[in-house]
C-alpha positions in Angstrom: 5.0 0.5 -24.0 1.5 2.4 -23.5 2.2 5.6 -23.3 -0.8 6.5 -21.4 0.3 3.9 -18.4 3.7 5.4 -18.4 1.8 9.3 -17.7 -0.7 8.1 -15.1 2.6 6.1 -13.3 4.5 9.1 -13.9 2.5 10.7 -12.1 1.8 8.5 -9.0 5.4 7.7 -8.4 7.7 11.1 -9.2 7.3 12.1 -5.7 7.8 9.3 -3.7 11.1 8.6 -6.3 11.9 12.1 -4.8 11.5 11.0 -1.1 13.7 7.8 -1.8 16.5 9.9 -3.0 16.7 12.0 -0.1 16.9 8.8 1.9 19.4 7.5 0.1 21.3 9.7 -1.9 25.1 8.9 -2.2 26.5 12.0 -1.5 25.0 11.2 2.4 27.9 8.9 2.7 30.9 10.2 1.5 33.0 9.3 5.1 31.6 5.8 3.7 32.9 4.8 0.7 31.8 1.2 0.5 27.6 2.3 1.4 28.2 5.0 -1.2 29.3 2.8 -3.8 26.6 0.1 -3.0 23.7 3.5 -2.6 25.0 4.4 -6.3 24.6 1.7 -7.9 21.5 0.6 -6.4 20.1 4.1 -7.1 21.9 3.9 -11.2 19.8 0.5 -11.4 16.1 1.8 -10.1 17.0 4.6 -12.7 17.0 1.9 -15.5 14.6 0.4 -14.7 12.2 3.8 -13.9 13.8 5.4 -17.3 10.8 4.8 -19.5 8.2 5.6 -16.9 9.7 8.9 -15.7 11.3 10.5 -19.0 9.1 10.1 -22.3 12.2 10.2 -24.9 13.1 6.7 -23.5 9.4 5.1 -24.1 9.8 4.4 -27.6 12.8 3.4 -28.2 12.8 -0.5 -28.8 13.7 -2.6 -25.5 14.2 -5.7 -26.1 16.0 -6.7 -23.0 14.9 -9.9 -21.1 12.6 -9.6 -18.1 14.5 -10.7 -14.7 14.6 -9.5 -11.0 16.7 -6.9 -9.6 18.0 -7.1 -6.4 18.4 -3.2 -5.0 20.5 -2.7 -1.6 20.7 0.8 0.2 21.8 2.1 3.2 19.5 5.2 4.6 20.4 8.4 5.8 20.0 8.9 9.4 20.2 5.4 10.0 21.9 6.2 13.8 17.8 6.8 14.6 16.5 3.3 13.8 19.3 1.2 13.8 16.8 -1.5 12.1 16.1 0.9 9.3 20.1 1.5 8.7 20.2 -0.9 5.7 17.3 -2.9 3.6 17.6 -5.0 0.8 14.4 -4.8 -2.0 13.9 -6.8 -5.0 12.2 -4.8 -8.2 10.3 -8.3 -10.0 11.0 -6.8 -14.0 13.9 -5.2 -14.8 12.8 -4.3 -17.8 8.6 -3.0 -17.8 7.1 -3.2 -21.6 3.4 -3.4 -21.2 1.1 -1.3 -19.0 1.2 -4.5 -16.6 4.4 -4.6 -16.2 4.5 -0.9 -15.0 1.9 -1.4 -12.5 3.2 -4.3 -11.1 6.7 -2.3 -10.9 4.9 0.6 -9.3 3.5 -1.8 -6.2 6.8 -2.9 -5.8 8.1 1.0 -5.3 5.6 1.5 -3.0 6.4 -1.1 -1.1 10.3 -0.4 -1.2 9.0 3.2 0.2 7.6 1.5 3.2 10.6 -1.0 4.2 12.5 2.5 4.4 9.8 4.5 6.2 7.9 6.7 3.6 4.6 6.8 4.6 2.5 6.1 1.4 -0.7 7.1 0.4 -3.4 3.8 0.9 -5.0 5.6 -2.1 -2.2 5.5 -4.2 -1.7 1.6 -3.7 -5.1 0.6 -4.3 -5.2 2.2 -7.4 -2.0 0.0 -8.2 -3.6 -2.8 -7.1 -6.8 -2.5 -8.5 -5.0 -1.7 -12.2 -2.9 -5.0 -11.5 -5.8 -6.9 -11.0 -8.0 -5.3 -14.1 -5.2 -5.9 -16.6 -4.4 -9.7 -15.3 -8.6 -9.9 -15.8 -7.6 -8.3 -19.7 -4.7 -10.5 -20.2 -6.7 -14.1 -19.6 -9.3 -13.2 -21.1 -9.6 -15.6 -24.4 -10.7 -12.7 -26.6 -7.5 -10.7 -25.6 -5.8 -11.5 -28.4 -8.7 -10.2 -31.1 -9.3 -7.2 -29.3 -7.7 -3.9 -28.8 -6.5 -3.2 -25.7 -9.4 -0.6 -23.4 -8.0 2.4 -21.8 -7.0 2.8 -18.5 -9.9 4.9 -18.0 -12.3 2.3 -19.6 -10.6 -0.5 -17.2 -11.4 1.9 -14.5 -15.1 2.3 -15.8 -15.9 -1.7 -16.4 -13.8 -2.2 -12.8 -16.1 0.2 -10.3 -19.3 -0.3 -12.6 -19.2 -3.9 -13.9 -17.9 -6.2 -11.5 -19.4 -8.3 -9.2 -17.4 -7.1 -6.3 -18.7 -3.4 -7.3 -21.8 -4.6 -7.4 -22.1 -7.0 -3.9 -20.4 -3.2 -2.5 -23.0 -1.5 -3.9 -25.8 -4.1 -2.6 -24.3 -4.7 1.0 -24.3 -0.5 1.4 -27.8 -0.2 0.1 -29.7 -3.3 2.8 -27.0 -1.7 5.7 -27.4 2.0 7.4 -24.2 3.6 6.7 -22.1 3.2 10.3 -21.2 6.6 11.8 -17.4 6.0 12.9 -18.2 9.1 15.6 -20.6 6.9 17.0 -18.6 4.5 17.7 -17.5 4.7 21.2 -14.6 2.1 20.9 -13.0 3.3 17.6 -9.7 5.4 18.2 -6.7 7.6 16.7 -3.4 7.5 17.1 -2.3 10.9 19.0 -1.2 13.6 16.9 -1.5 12.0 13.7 -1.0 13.7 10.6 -4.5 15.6 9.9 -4.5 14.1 6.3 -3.5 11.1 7.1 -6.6 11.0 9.4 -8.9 11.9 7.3 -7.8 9.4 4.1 -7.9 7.0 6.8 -11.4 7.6 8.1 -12.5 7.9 4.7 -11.3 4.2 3.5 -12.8 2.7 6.4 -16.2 4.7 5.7 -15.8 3.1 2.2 -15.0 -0.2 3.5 -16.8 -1.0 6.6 -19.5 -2.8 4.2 -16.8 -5.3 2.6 -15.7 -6.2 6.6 -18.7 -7.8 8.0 -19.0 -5.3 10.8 -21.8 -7.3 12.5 -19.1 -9.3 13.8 -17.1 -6.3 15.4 -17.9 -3.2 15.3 -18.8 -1.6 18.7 -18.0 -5.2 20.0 -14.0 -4.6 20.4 -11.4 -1.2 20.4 -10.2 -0.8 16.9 -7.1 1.7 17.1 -5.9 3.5 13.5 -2.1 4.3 13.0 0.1 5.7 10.6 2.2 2.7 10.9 3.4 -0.6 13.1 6.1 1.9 14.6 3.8 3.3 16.3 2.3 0.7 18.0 6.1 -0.8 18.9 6.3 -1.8 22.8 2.5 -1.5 23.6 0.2 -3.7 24.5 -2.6 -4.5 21.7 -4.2 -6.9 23.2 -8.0 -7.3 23.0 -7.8 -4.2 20.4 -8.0 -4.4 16.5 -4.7 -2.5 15.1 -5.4 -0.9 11.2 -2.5 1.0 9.5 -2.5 4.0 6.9 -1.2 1.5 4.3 -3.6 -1.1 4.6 -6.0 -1.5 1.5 -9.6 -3.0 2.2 -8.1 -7.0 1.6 -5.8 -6.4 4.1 -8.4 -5.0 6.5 -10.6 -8.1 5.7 -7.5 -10.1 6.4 -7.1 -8.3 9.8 -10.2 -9.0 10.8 -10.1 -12.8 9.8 -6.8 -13.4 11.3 -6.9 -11.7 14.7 -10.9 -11.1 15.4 -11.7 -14.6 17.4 -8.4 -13.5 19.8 -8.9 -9.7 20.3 -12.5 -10.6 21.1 -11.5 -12.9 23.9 -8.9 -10.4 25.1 -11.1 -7.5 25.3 -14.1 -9.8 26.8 -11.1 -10.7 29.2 -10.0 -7.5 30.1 -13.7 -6.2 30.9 -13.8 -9.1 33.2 -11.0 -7.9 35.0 -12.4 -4.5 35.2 -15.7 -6.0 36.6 -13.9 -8.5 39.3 -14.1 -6.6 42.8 -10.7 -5.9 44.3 -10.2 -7.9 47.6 
Protein backbone atom coordinates (compact mmCIF):
# COMPACT_ATOMS: atom_id res chain seq x y z
CA UNK A 1 0.00 0.00 0.00
CA UNK A 2 1.56 3.60 -0.68
CA UNK A 3 2.07 4.92 2.28
CA UNK A 4 2.01 8.38 1.15
CA UNK A 5 -1.83 7.79 -0.23
CA UNK A 6 -2.82 6.32 2.96
CA UNK A 7 -1.43 10.01 4.89
CA UNK A 8 -3.01 12.34 2.41
CA UNK A 9 -6.55 10.01 2.80
CA UNK A 10 -5.89 10.03 6.35
CA UNK A 11 -6.16 13.15 6.43
CA UNK A 12 -9.13 14.00 4.23
CA UNK A 13 -11.34 11.49 5.75
CA UNK A 14 -10.64 11.33 9.88
CA UNK A 15 -13.16 13.87 10.30
CA UNK A 16 -15.93 13.08 8.39
CA UNK A 17 -15.31 9.21 9.86
CA UNK A 18 -15.90 11.28 13.06
CA UNK A 19 -19.19 12.88 11.96
CA UNK A 20 -20.51 9.27 10.76
CA UNK A 21 -19.96 7.93 14.14
CA UNK A 22 -21.93 10.43 15.89
CA UNK A 23 -24.71 9.57 13.45
CA UNK A 24 -24.54 6.27 13.96
CA UNK A 25 -22.96 5.11 16.92
CA UNK A 26 -24.53 1.98 18.54
CA UNK A 27 -24.81 3.05 21.91
CA UNK A 28 -27.71 5.58 20.25
CA UNK A 29 -29.90 2.60 20.21
CA UNK A 30 -29.77 0.65 23.11
CA UNK A 31 -33.96 0.53 23.58
CA UNK A 32 -33.25 -1.06 19.98
CA UNK A 33 -31.50 -4.00 20.03
CA UNK A 34 -31.94 -5.22 16.55
CA UNK A 35 -30.65 -1.39 14.79
CA UNK A 36 -27.85 -1.68 17.39
CA UNK A 37 -26.73 -4.89 16.30
CA UNK A 38 -27.14 -4.05 12.54
CA UNK A 39 -25.24 -0.14 13.39
CA UNK A 40 -22.33 -2.45 14.99
CA UNK A 41 -21.56 -4.43 12.58
CA UNK A 42 -21.93 -2.13 9.86
CA UNK A 43 -19.68 0.29 11.77
CA UNK A 44 -16.97 -3.15 12.81
CA UNK A 45 -17.01 -3.66 8.81
CA UNK A 46 -16.12 0.26 7.57
CA UNK A 47 -13.47 -0.23 10.41
CA UNK A 48 -11.86 -3.07 8.33
CA UNK A 49 -12.04 -1.85 5.63
CA UNK A 50 -10.64 1.99 6.88
CA UNK A 51 -7.97 -0.02 9.13
CA UNK A 52 -5.03 0.63 6.89
CA UNK A 53 -5.91 4.17 5.91
CA UNK A 54 -6.53 5.50 9.42
CA UNK A 55 -3.88 3.54 11.69
CA UNK A 56 -0.25 3.12 10.02
CA UNK A 57 0.68 -0.23 12.07
CA UNK A 58 -1.93 -1.98 9.81
CA UNK A 59 -0.34 -0.65 6.29
CA UNK A 60 2.24 -3.06 6.08
CA UNK A 61 1.20 -5.96 7.12
CA UNK A 62 0.52 -8.35 4.01
CA UNK A 63 -3.35 -8.37 2.84
CA UNK A 64 -3.87 -10.66 0.68
CA UNK A 65 -7.62 -10.75 0.98
CA UNK A 66 -9.80 -10.79 -2.27
CA UNK A 67 -11.29 -7.47 -3.44
CA UNK A 68 -15.29 -7.63 -3.24
CA UNK A 69 -18.16 -5.15 -2.24
CA UNK A 70 -19.45 -4.51 1.06
CA UNK A 71 -22.78 -3.84 1.63
CA UNK A 72 -22.98 -1.34 4.96
CA UNK A 73 -26.64 -0.76 6.57
CA UNK A 74 -27.17 1.94 9.45
CA UNK A 75 -29.79 3.39 11.10
CA UNK A 76 -29.21 7.30 12.10
CA UNK A 77 -29.63 9.02 15.19
CA UNK A 78 -32.34 11.43 15.30
CA UNK A 79 -34.02 9.68 12.68
CA UNK A 80 -37.79 10.93 14.27
CA UNK A 81 -36.52 14.42 12.23
CA UNK A 82 -36.40 13.03 8.62
CA UNK A 83 -38.21 10.01 8.68
CA UNK A 84 -36.49 9.39 5.10
CA UNK A 85 -33.08 9.72 6.54
CA UNK A 86 -34.04 7.03 9.48
CA UNK A 87 -32.28 4.16 7.68
CA UNK A 88 -29.84 3.99 4.39
CA UNK A 89 -28.19 1.25 2.93
CA UNK A 90 -24.40 2.08 1.17
CA UNK A 91 -22.24 -0.23 -0.65
CA UNK A 92 -18.14 0.38 -0.11
CA UNK A 93 -16.92 -1.10 -3.96
CA UNK A 94 -13.31 -2.86 -2.31
CA UNK A 95 -13.35 -4.38 0.78
CA UNK A 96 -10.03 -4.70 0.89
CA UNK A 97 -7.89 -1.16 -0.61
CA UNK A 98 -4.05 -2.23 -1.64
CA UNK A 99 -2.95 0.36 -4.09
CA UNK A 100 -3.24 4.20 -3.85
CA UNK A 101 -6.25 3.69 -6.40
CA UNK A 102 -8.01 1.67 -4.48
CA UNK A 103 -7.94 4.13 -1.59
CA UNK A 104 -9.19 6.95 -3.62
CA UNK A 105 -11.84 5.24 -5.05
CA UNK A 106 -12.79 4.03 -1.37
CA UNK A 107 -12.54 7.59 -0.23
CA UNK A 108 -15.32 8.87 -2.96
CA UNK A 109 -17.44 6.23 -1.85
CA UNK A 110 -17.18 7.67 2.01
CA UNK A 111 -17.95 10.82 0.78
CA UNK A 112 -20.79 9.89 -0.79
CA UNK A 113 -22.05 7.59 2.11
CA UNK A 114 -21.67 11.12 4.18
CA UNK A 115 -24.15 12.66 1.97
CA UNK A 116 -26.98 9.78 1.84
CA UNK A 117 -26.93 10.52 5.79
CA UNK A 118 -26.69 14.28 5.66
CA UNK A 119 -23.02 15.37 6.28
CA UNK A 120 -22.52 18.19 4.31
CA UNK A 121 -19.10 17.65 2.49
CA UNK A 122 -16.58 19.80 1.44
CA UNK A 123 -16.92 20.14 -2.83
CA UNK A 124 -13.19 20.63 -2.34
CA UNK A 125 -12.50 17.60 -0.65
CA UNK A 126 -14.33 15.49 -3.56
CA UNK A 127 -12.73 16.99 -6.34
CA UNK A 128 -9.52 16.27 -5.09
CA UNK A 129 -10.87 12.55 -4.85
CA UNK A 130 -11.91 12.73 -8.09
CA UNK A 131 -9.36 14.31 -9.82
CA UNK A 132 -6.66 11.62 -7.97
CA UNK A 133 -9.13 8.75 -9.36
CA UNK A 134 -8.93 9.97 -12.63
CA UNK A 135 -4.88 10.76 -12.62
CA UNK A 136 -4.07 7.25 -11.36
CA UNK A 137 -6.63 5.36 -13.93
CA UNK A 138 -4.60 7.87 -16.64
CA UNK A 139 -1.14 6.03 -14.76
CA UNK A 140 -2.63 2.63 -14.68
CA UNK A 141 -3.39 2.36 -18.78
CA UNK A 142 -0.75 3.84 -19.59
CA UNK A 143 1.49 1.10 -21.66
CA UNK A 144 4.72 2.25 -19.94
CA UNK A 145 3.21 1.67 -16.45
CA UNK A 146 4.60 -1.39 -16.03
CA UNK A 147 8.56 -0.05 -16.72
CA UNK A 148 8.12 2.82 -14.77
CA UNK A 149 8.02 3.80 -11.14
CA UNK A 150 5.10 4.84 -9.92
CA UNK A 151 5.07 9.40 -9.68
CA UNK A 152 4.03 10.90 -6.48
CA UNK A 153 0.91 12.10 -5.55
CA UNK A 154 2.37 15.39 -5.69
CA UNK A 155 3.93 14.85 -9.12
CA UNK A 156 0.33 13.42 -10.41
CA UNK A 157 -1.00 16.65 -9.02
CA UNK A 158 1.87 18.72 -10.90
CA UNK A 159 1.44 16.88 -14.57
CA UNK A 160 -2.67 16.95 -13.76
CA UNK A 161 -3.07 21.09 -13.29
CA UNK A 162 0.00 21.85 -15.65
CA UNK A 163 0.04 19.13 -18.39
CA UNK A 164 -3.28 18.29 -19.47
CA UNK A 165 -5.28 19.40 -21.99
CA UNK A 166 -8.25 20.14 -19.91
CA UNK A 167 -5.70 22.48 -17.79
CA UNK A 168 -4.70 23.90 -20.64
CA UNK A 169 -8.26 24.60 -22.81
CA UNK A 170 -9.09 26.19 -18.75
CA UNK A 171 -6.27 28.11 -18.93
CA UNK A 172 -6.99 29.33 -22.76
CA UNK A 173 -10.91 29.87 -22.38
CA UNK A 174 -9.92 32.27 -18.97
CA UNK A 175 -7.33 34.15 -20.95
CA UNK A 176 -9.81 35.19 -24.55
CA UNK A 177 -12.91 35.67 -21.70
CA UNK A 178 -13.09 38.79 -19.04
CA UNK A 179 -13.35 37.10 -15.78
CA UNK A 180 -17.42 37.35 -14.90
CA UNK A 181 -18.03 39.26 -11.71
CA UNK A 182 -20.71 36.92 -9.85
CA UNK A 183 -21.77 40.46 -7.91
CA UNK A 184 -22.65 41.65 -11.16
CA UNK A 185 -24.83 39.40 -11.81
CA UNK A 186 -28.20 40.51 -11.05
CA UNK A 187 -29.98 37.06 -11.35
CA UNK A 188 -27.41 34.90 -9.33
CA UNK A 189 -28.67 34.09 -5.70
CA UNK A 190 -27.96 32.47 -2.13
CA UNK A 191 -29.66 30.38 -0.14
CA UNK A 192 -30.74 32.48 3.16
CA UNK A 193 -28.58 32.07 6.04
CA UNK A 194 -26.25 29.76 4.57
CA UNK A 195 -23.19 28.73 6.31
CA UNK A 196 -20.63 31.68 5.68
CA UNK A 197 -18.03 29.11 4.58
CA UNK A 198 -20.05 27.25 2.80
CA UNK A 199 -20.73 30.48 0.73
CA UNK A 200 -17.72 31.42 0.14
CA UNK A 201 -16.18 27.73 -1.11
CA UNK A 202 -19.15 27.92 -3.19
CA UNK A 203 -18.62 31.24 -4.79
CA UNK A 204 -15.16 30.38 -5.19
CA UNK A 205 -15.78 27.07 -7.41
CA UNK A 206 -18.09 28.75 -9.52
CA UNK A 207 -15.41 31.73 -9.97
CA UNK A 208 -13.11 28.85 -11.00
CA UNK A 209 -15.55 27.18 -13.16
CA UNK A 210 -17.67 29.64 -14.92
CA UNK A 211 -15.11 29.25 -17.97
CA UNK A 212 -15.63 25.25 -18.26
CA UNK A 213 -19.69 26.10 -18.36
CA UNK A 214 -20.16 28.02 -21.53
CA UNK A 215 -21.70 31.04 -19.72
CA UNK A 216 -22.62 32.71 -23.09
CA UNK A 217 -25.44 30.50 -22.98
CA UNK A 218 -26.79 31.50 -19.45
CA UNK A 219 -25.34 33.68 -17.44
CA UNK A 220 -27.41 36.82 -16.85
CA UNK A 221 -29.98 35.07 -19.13
CA UNK A 222 -31.78 32.83 -16.29
CA UNK A 223 -31.78 32.95 -11.98
CA UNK A 224 -29.19 30.51 -10.84
CA UNK A 225 -29.89 29.81 -6.98
CA UNK A 226 -26.81 28.13 -4.83
CA UNK A 227 -27.66 25.79 -1.85
CA UNK A 228 -26.12 23.81 0.64
CA UNK A 229 -28.16 20.90 -0.44
CA UNK A 230 -31.51 19.47 -2.42
CA UNK A 231 -33.15 19.76 1.21
CA UNK A 232 -33.25 22.85 0.90
CA UNK A 233 -34.92 23.45 -2.07
CA UNK A 234 -37.75 20.51 -0.99
CA UNK A 235 -41.42 21.90 -1.72
CA UNK A 236 -40.42 24.96 -3.81
CA UNK A 237 -40.93 25.85 -6.98
CA UNK A 238 -37.58 25.93 -9.28
CA UNK A 239 -38.95 26.48 -12.21
CA UNK A 240 -37.31 28.72 -14.76
CA UNK A 241 -34.22 28.87 -12.15
CA UNK A 242 -30.91 26.93 -12.39
CA UNK A 243 -30.49 24.99 -8.90
CA UNK A 244 -26.36 24.32 -8.02
CA UNK A 245 -25.48 22.44 -4.68
CA UNK A 246 -22.38 22.69 -2.27
CA UNK A 247 -21.48 19.19 -3.43
CA UNK A 248 -21.48 19.59 -6.92
CA UNK A 249 -17.96 19.38 -8.66
CA UNK A 250 -17.48 21.41 -12.00
CA UNK A 251 -18.82 18.01 -14.34
CA UNK A 252 -21.76 18.05 -12.49
CA UNK A 253 -22.28 21.75 -12.97
CA UNK A 254 -21.66 21.26 -16.74
CA UNK A 255 -24.18 18.40 -16.47
CA UNK A 256 -26.66 20.74 -14.85
CA UNK A 257 -26.50 23.09 -17.26
CA UNK A 258 -26.80 20.51 -20.24
CA UNK A 259 -29.59 18.70 -18.73
CA UNK A 260 -31.97 21.45 -17.50
CA UNK A 261 -30.72 24.83 -19.47
CA UNK A 262 -33.19 24.54 -22.76
CA UNK A 263 -36.31 24.06 -19.95
CA UNK A 264 -35.40 26.72 -17.20
CA UNK A 265 -34.81 29.06 -20.19
CA UNK A 266 -38.36 28.60 -21.33
CA UNK A 267 -39.73 28.78 -17.82
CA UNK A 268 -38.07 31.94 -16.91
CA UNK A 269 -38.87 33.48 -20.52
CA UNK A 270 -42.43 32.22 -19.50
CA UNK A 271 -42.64 33.62 -16.35
CA UNK A 272 -41.41 37.21 -17.47
CA UNK A 273 -44.19 36.95 -19.90
CA UNK A 274 -46.59 36.61 -17.23
CA UNK A 275 -45.13 39.49 -15.44
CA UNK A 276 -45.45 41.62 -18.68
CA UNK A 277 -49.23 40.46 -19.58
CA UNK A 278 -51.59 43.39 -18.31
CA UNK A 279 -54.08 42.29 -15.65
CA UNK A 280 -57.73 42.53 -16.95
Amino acid sequence: MSHKAAKAVNSLLKPYIRRILLKTHPDFFTHDVKKKKINQASFQTLQNVLAPILQERFRDSENNKPDRAVKLEFYLKNSKVNSKLSRIEHTLPISSPKSALDLWTTTTSILDLCRKIGIQVMPSDIDAAEQMISSLSKQHSSPSYARKPAPSLSQIFANELYQSPLAQNVTDVSNRLPKLQLDKNELLFFQPHMNSKIKESMKSNLQQALPMLCPERWWQKVPLLCVEDEQVINGIDVSGILVFTANMSTKDMQNCIEENLDLKLKEYQEHLGAQSTPKR
